[in-house]
C-alpha positions in Angstrom: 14.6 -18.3 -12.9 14.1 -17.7 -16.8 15.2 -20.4 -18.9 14.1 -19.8 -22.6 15.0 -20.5 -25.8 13.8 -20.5 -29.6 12.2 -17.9 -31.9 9.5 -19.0 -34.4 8.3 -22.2 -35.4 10.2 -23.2 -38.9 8.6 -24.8 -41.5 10.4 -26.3 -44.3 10.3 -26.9 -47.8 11.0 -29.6 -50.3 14.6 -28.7 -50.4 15.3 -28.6 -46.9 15.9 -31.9 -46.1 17.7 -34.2 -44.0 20.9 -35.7 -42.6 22.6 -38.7 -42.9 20.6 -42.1 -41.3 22.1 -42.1 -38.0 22.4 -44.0 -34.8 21.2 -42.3 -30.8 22.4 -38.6 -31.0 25.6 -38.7 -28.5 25.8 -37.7 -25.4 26.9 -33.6 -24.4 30.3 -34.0 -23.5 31.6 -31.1 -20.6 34.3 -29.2 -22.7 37.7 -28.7 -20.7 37.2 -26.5 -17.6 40.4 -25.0 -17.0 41.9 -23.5 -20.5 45.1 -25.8 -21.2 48.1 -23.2 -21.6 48.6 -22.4 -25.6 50.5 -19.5 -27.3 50.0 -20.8 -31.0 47.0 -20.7 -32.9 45.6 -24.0 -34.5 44.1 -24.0 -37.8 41.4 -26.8 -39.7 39.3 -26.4 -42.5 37.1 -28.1 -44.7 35.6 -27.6 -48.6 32.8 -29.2 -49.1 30.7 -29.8 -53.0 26.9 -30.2 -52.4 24.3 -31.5 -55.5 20.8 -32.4 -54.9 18.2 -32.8 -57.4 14.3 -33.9 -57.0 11.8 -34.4 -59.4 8.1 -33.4 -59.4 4.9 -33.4 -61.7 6.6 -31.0 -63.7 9.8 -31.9 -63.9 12.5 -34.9 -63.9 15.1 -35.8 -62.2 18.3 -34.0 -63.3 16.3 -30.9 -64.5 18.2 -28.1 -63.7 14.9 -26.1 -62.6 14.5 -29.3 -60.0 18.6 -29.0 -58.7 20.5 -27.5 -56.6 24.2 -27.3 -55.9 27.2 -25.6 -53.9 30.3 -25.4 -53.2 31.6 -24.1 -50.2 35.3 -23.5 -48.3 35.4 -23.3 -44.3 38.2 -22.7 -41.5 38.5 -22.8 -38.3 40.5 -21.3 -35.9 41.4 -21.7 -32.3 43.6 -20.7 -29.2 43.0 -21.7 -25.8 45.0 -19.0 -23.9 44.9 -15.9 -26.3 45.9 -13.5 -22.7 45.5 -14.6 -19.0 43.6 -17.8 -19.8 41.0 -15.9 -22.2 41.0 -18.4 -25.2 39.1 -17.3 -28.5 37.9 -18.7 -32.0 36.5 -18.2 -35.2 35.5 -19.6 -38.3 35.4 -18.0 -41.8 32.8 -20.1 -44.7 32.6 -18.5 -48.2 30.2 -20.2 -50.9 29.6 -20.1 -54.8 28.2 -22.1 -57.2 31.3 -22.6 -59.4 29.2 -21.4 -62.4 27.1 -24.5 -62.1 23.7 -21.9 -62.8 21.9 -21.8 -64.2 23.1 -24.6 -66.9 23.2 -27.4 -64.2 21.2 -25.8 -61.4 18.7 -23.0 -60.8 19.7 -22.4 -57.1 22.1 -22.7 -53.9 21.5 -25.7 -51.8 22.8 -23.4 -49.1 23.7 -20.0 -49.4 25.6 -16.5 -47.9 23.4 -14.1 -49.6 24.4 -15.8 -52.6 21.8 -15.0 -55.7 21.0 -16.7 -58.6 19.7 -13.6 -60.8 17.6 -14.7 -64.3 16.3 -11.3 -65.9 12.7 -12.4 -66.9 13.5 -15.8 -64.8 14.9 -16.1 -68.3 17.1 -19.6 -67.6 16.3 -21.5 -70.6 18.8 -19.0 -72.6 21.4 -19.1 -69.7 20.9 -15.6 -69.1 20.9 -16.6 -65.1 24.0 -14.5 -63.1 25.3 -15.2 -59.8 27.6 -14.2 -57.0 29.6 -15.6 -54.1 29.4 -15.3 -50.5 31.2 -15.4 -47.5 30.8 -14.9 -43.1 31.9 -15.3 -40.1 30.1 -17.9 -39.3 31.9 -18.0 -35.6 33.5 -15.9 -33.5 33.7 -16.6 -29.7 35.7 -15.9 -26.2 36.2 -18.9 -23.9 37.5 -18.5 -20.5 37.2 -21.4 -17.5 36.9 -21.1 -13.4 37.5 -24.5 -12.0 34.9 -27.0 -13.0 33.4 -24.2 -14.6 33.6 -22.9 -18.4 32.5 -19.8 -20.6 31.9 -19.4 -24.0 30.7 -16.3 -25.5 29.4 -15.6 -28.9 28.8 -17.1 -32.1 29.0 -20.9 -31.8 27.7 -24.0 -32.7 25.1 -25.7 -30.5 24.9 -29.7 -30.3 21.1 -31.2 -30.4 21.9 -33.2 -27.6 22.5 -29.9 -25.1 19.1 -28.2 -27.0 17.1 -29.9 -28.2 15.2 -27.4 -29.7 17.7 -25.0 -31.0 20.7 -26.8 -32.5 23.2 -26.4 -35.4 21.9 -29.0 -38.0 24.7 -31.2 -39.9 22.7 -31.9 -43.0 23.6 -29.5 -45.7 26.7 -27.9 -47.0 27.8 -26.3 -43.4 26.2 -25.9 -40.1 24.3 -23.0 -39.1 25.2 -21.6 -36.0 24.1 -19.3 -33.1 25.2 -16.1 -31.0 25.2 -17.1 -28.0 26.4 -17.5 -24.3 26.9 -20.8 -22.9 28.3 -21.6 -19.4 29.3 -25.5 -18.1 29.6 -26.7 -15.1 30.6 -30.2 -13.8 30.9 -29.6 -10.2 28.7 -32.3 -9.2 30.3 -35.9 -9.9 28.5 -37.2 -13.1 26.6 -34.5 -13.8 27.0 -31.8 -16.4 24.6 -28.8 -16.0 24.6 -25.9 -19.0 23.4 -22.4 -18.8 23.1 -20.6 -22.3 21.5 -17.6 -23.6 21.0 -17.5 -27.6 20.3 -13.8 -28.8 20.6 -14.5 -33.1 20.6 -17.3 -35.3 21.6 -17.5 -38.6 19.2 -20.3 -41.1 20.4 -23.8 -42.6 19.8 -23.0 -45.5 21.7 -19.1 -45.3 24.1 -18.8 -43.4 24.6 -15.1 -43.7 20.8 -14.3 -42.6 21.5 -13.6 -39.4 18.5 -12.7 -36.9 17.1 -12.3 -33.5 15.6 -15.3 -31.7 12.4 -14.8 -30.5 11.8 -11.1 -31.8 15.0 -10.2 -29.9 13.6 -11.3 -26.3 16.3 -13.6 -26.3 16.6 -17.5 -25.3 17.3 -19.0 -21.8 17.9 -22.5 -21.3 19.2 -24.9 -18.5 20.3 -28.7 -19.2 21.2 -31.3 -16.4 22.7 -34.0 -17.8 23.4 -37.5 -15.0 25.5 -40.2 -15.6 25.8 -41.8 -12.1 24.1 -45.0 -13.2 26.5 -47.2 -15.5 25.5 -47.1 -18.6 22.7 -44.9 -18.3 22.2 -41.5 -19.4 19.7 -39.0 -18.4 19.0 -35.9 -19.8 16.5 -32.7 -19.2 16.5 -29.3 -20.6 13.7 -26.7 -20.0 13.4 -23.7 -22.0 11.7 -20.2 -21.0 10.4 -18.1 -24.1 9.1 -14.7 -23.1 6.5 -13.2 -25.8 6.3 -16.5 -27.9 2.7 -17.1 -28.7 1.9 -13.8 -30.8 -1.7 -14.8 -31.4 -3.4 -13.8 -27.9 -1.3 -11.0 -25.8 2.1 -12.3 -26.9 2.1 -14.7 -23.5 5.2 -16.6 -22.2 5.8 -20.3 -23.3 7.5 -23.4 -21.8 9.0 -26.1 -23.0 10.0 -29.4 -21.4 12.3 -32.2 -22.9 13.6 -35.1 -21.1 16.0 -38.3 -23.3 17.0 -41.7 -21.6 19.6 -43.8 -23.1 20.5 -47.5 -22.0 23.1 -49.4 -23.3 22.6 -53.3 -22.6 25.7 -54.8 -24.6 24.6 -54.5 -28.2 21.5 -53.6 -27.3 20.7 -49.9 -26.8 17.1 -48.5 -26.0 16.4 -44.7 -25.7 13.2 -42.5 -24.8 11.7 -39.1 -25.2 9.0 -36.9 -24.4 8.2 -33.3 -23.7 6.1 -30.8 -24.0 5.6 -26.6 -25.3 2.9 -24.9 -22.6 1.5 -21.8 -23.2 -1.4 -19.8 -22.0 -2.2 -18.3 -25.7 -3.5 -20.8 -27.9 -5.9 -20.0 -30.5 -9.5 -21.7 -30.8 -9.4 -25.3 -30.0 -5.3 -25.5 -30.1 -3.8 -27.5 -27.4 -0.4 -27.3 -25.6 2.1 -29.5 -28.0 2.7 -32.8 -26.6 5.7 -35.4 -27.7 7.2 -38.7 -26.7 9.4 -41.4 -28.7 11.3 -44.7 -27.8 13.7 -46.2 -29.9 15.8 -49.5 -29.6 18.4 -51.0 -31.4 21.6 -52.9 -31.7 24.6 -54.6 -33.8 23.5 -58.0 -34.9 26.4 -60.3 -36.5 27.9 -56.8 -38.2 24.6 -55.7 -39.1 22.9 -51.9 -37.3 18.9 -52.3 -36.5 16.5 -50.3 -34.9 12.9 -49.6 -34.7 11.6 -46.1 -33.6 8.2 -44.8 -32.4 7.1 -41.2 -31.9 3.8 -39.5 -31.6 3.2 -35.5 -31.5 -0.7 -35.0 -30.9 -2.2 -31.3 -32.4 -0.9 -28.4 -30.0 0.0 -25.4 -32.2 3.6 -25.3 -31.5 4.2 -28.4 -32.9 8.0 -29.6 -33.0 11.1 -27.9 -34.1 14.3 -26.5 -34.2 14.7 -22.5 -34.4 17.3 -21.7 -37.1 17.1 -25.2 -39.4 14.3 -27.3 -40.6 14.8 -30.7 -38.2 13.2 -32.3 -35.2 15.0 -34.0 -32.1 12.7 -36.8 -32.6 14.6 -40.5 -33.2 12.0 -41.0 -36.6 13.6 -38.0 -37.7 14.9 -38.8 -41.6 16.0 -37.1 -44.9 12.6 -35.4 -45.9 10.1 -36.3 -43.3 10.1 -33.5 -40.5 7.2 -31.3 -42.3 4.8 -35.0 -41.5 6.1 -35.9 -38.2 6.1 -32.3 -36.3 2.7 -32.1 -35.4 -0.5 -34.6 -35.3 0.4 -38.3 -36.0 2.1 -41.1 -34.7 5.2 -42.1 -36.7 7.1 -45.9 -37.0 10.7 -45.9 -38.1 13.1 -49.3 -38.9 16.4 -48.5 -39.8 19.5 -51.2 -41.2 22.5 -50.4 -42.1 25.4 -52.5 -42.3 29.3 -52.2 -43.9 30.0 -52.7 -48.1 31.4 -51.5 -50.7 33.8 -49.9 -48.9 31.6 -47.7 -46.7 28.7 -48.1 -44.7 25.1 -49.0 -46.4 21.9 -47.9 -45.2 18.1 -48.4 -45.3 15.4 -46.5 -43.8 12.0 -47.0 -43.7 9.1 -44.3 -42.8 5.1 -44.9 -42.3 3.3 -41.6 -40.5 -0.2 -41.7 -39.7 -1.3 -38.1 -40.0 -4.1 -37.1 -37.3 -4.7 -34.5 -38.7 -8.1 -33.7 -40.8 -7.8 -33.6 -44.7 -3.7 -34.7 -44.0 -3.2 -37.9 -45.6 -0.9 -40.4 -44.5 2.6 -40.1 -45.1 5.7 -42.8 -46.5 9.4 -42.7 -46.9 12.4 -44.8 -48.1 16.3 -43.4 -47.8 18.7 -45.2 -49.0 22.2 -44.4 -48.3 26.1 -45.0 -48.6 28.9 -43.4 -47.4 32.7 -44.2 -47.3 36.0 -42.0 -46.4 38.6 -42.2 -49.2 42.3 -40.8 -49.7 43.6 -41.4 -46.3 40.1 -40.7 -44.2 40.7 -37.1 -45.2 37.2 -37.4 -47.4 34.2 -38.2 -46.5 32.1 -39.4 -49.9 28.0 -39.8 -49.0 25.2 -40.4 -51.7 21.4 -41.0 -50.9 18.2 -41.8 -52.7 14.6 -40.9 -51.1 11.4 -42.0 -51.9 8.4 -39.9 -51.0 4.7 -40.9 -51.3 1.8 -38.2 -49.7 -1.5 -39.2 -51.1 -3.4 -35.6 -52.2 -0.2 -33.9 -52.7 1.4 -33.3 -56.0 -1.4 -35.5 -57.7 -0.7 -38.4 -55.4 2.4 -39.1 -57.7 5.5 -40.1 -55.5 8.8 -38.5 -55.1 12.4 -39.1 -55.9 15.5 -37.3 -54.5 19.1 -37.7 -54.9 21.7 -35.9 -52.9 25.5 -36.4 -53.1 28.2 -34.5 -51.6 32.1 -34.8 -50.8 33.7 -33.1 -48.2 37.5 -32.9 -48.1 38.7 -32.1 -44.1 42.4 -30.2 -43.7 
């Protein structure tokens, strides 16, 4: 039976970074398997301003050919019995700049096919046009059968049901998938998922919309078991027909397996899997990866210490349609060291003030990898909800260091972004 996934290995820039400092990735929750009765539409939307600026050894902090900025507008709507139990949704995101180019910034953070266009790259003198955007970033059909449910179309996908294809939370909006996903929870504690995904569209433009894997089209099957109190197991396998283009465009596999304990306060988690395929150029191996992470609430303050190591199969790891790993030393900036080749340590504190929620994390990769020097990270974070818990308020600082790159000099980054939810 084919269970694939995936289109080409991503690799991202500078300016596709990370997401917020967070805890174990929850668990996939089954969605309802019978559609509840519902004549009315329901309606929710959110608008969302996104700045992020980063210097270099050109450049400082603030410098508008260094930042980026949008803003963008999304809603959602739903109905869970459109005709005879057929239920349906959609979601509509626009995005512009407000005008912010190019005095403030040079480019979108995330886009729609937005441009920035500078006749003669000519910004200095403000010369610099742009447009707005807008998508249908989803648009589905839901129907259930007992313990069974469907959903067809374009949809977001949670990391923790693929693990290798999922909507990233990190920028202005989500990118999302077309896709067909079917539930089922007919065994007691267990939730197995089915899904298909034919397009994607890309974090960082979300009105590029492609095929996955050169249109071949993605399989996958998750099993998810929580018989055991407390415990939570989870496997997906992915089938990718025509992935590894280098030889005679030969089949690929991919394996992924996540444990998660809770002991009290204490919660431990691990990892591992592996991409197989029989084309692999000179020397390349298949891609192997593991992780363990543990961590807990000690007198109101969050710790935890991660571990992962990814040895030198070509693959390496990563998520089709965004820039992240579903490795637990995943952080803002770092998923361009820890993919492939080195062995990665992670300790992460974070604890309430000011308000909000305070956080530290702390990145040393060892790079395996010949002529790759070793890599370091620091994020520091805060984030609060304001006027009601309507608005959510987040602003980060990252430190890079790479010795060899960009004249051994190290890095800043700051990101902040408010997001208002209706």
């Amino acid at each position: 039976m084919k269970k694939t996934l995936l289109l080409s290995v991503v690799a991202s820039t500078m300016i596709m970074a990370g997401g917020d400092i967070a805890p174990v990735e929850p668990v996939v929750e089954a969605p309802a398997a019978t559609p509840v009765a519902a004549s009315n539409w329901d309606f929710n939307g959110q608008a969302a301003l996104y700045y992020q600026t980063r210097d270099n050894s050109n450049d400082d902090l603030f410098a508008k050919e260094t930042a980026l900025g949008a803003a963008g507008l999304q809603v959602q709507g739903t109905n869970k019995n459109v005709w005879n139990g057929i239920g349906a949704g959609f979601e509509m995101t626009g995005m512009s700049d407000l005008y912010l180019a190019p005095e403030v910034v040079s480019g979108f953070m995330q886009n729609i096919n937005n441009a920035v266009v500078a006749p003669g790259s000519d910004l200095v003198n403000n010369r610099a046009t742009t447009d707005s955007g807008a998508e249908i970033t989803q648009a589905y059909l839901t129907y259930g059968i007992g313990n069974t449910s469907i959903k067809l179309g374009r949809q977001a996908l949670p990391k923790s049901l693929s693990p290798f294809a999922f909507s990233e939370g990190w920028n202005v909006f989500k990118n999302t998938f077309d896709a067909a996903v079917v539930v089922n929870t007919d065994v007691a504690d267990t939730t197995v998922v089915l899904a298909n995904v034919k397009g994607a569209n890309y974090i960082t433009n979300l009105g590029a919309f492609g095929q996955v894997n050169n249109n071949d089209g993605a399989y996958m099957l998750t099993v998810q078991n929580k018989s055991v109190a407390d415990l939570t197991l989870t496997g997906s396998v992915y089938y990718l027909p025509n992935f590894f283009t280098v030889a005679d465009n030969d089949d690929a596999t991919i394996a992924w397996a996540d444990a998660k304990y809770n002991m009290g306060d204490i919660a431990v988690a691990l990892q591992g899997g592996t991409v197989m395929g029989d084309a692999v150029t000179a020397n390349a191996e298949n891609t192997v990866a593991f992780g363990a992470k543990v961590g807990g609430n000690f007198s109101g303050i969050d710790a935890s210490l991660a571990y992962s190591n990814v040895n030198d199969g070509q693959a390496g790891v990563f998520n089709a349609g965004g820039v992240k790993t579903p490795l637990y030393t995943q952080m803002i900036l770092n998923q361009n060291a820890i993919r492939t080749d080195n062995d990665t340590f992670v300790a992460r504190v974070g604890t309430a003030a000011l308000g909000g929620k305070v956080g530290l994390a702390v990145d040393y990769t060892k790079s395996n990898a010949t002529g790759v020097e070793d890599y370091t990270e620091a994020d520091l974070t805060y984030k609060t909800k304001v006027f009601n818990g309507t608005t959510t308020l987040f602003a980060g600082y990252v430190y890079t260091q790479q010795d060899g790159v960009n004249n051994d000099d190290a890095q800043n980054m700051i990101r902040v972004w408010g997001r208002y939810n209706f």
